[in-house]
C-alpha atoms as one frame of an Amber mdcrd trajectory, in Angstrom:
protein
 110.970  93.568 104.186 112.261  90.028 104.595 110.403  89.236 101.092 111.277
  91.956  99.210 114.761  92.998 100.681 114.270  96.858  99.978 111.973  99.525
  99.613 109.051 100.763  98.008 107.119  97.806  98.967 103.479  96.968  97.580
 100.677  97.556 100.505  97.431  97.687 100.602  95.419  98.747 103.296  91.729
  97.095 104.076  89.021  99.516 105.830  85.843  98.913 106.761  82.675 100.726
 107.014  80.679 101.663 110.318  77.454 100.697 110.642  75.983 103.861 108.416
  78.401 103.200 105.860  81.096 106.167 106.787  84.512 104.779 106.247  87.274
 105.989 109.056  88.367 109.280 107.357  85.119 110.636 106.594  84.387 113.339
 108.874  81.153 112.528 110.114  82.144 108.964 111.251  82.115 108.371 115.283
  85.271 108.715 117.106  85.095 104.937 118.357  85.593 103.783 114.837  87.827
 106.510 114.097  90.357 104.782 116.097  89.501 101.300 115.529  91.410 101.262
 112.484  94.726 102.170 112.197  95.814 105.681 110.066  98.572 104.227 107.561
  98.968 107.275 106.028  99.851 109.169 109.022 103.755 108.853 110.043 103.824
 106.743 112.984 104.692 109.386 115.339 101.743 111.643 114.448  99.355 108.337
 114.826  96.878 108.612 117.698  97.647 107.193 120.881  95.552 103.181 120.896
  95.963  99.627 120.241  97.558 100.540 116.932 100.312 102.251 118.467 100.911
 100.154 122.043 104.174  98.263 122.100 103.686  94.721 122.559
């Protein structure tokens, strides 16, 4: 925000595969990688509970 002052804003979001090359929103992916990637397309307060979501 402190770049572009307002917005819509330009993301992009990087995910990466598991091991049997299932991304995070497939269905058939394992709940451990599930949540080892956080849901950006989720509002925040419907994220799941993990590191994504911990205050620092």
């Amino acid at each position: 925000m402190g770049f572009y002052r307002r917005p819509p804003f330009p993301v992009l979001q990087v995910a990466w595969p598991d091991a049997n090359g299932r991304l995070h929103w497939e269905e058939q992916v394992e709940e451990r990688h599930r949540q080892s990637q956080p849901q950006l397309w989720q509002p925040p307060s419907e994220h799941p509970a993990g590191i994504w979501t911990t205050e620092l």
